[in-house]
Every structure is written in C-alpha cells, then in structure tokens.
C-alpha positions as CSV (number, residue, x, y, z in Angstrom):
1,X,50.4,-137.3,52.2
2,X,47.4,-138.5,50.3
3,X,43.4,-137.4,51.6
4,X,42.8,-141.4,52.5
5,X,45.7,-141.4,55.4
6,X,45.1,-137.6,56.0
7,X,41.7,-138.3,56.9
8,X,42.9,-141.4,58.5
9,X,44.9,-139.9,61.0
10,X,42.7,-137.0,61.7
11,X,39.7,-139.5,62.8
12,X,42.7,-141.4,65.5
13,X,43.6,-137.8,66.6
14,X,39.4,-137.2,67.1
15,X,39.2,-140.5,68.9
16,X,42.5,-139.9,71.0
17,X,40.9,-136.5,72.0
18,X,37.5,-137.9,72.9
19,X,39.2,-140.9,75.1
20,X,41.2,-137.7,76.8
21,X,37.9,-136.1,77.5
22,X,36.3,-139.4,78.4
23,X,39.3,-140.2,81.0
24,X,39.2,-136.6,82.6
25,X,35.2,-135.9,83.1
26,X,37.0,-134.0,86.5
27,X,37.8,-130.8,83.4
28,X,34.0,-129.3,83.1
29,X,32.2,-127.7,79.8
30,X,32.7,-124.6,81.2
31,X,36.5,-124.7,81.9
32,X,37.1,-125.9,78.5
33,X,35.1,-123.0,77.0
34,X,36.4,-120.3,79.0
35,X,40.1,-121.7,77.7
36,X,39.6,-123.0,74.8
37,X,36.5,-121.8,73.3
38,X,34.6,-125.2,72.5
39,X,33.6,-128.0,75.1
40,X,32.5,-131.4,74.7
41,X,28.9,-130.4,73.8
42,X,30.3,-128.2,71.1
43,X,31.6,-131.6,69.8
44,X,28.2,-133.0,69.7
45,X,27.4,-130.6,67.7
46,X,29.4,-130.7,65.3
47,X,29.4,-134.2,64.9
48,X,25.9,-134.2,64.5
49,X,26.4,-131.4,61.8
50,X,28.9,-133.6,59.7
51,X,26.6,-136.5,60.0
52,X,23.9,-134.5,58.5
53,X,26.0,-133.5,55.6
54,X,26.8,-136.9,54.9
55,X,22.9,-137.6,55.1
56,X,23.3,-139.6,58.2
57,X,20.5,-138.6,60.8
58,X,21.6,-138.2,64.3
59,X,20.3,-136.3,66.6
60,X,21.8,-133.8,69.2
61,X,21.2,-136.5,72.6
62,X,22.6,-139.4,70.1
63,X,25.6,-136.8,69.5
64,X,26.5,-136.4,73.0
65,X,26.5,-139.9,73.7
66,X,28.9,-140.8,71.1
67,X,31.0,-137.9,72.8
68,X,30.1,-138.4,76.1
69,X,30.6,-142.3,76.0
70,X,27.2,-142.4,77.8
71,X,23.3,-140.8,77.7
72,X,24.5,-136.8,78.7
73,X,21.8,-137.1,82.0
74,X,23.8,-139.6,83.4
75,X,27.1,-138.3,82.4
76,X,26.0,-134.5,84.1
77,X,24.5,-136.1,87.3
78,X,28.2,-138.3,87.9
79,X,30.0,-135.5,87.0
80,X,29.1,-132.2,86.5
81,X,29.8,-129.9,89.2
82,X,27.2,-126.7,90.4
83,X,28.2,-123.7,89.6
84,X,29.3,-121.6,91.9
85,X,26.2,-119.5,91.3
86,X,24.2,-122.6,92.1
87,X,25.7,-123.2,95.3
C-alpha cells in the first residue's frame, strides 16, 4: 500500500471513530479513560498538536469542537453526567 491511500484511509477510520463518539455522547470521558486510556478530549488534543506541527494554529476549545461536533460547554451541559462524587 502506498503512504497517499495509507493516509487516506487512516483519516476515514478517524472520521468513522469521531461520528461513533459523536452518535454515542451517552459513553462519558471518564469511561473511556478508565477503559481505554484516552477520551474524546485527549483527541482534541492531539489534533490540535498535529495542527501545530503542520503550522496550522488551532487552539484547544477550536480542537474540541471539531471533536465534539459542537462548542465543549454546550456539549458538557447536554451531556455530561455528575459524578458520582458530585451528586
């Protein structure tokens, strides 16, 4: 496989997982951490990391919209749940 259809079908696996996470806001940050080790917000960052090396300037809020599919205020106050500490 050459790097141009590698890359190719890395970025329709990226966008397949961030429509999953996008369809299932009901999975929280911290479940996927405790699993997994990463979380949406991990995404973000790194995102805004590979923008950066590419010299393209976006900041960690404009990162976790393009993850989030919306500003990360409103997507926490639809759907993030308390903790159970916080109850």
């Amino acid at each position: 496989m050459n790097e141009k259809k590698k890359v190719e079908i890395e970025s329709e696996v990226f966008r397949r997982l961030i429509n999953h996470f996008r369809k299932k806001p009901d999975v929280q940050n911290i479940d996927l951490m405790n699993l997994a080790d990463f979380c949406r917000n991990c995404l973000s960052k790194w995102y805004m990391q590979s923008a950066k090396k590419k010299g393209i300037k976006i900041n960690y809020e404009e990162a976790k919209e393009i993850i989030y599919g919306m500003p990360y205020d409103k997507w926490k106050k639809k759907y993030q749940k308390p903790l159970a500490k916080d109850k």
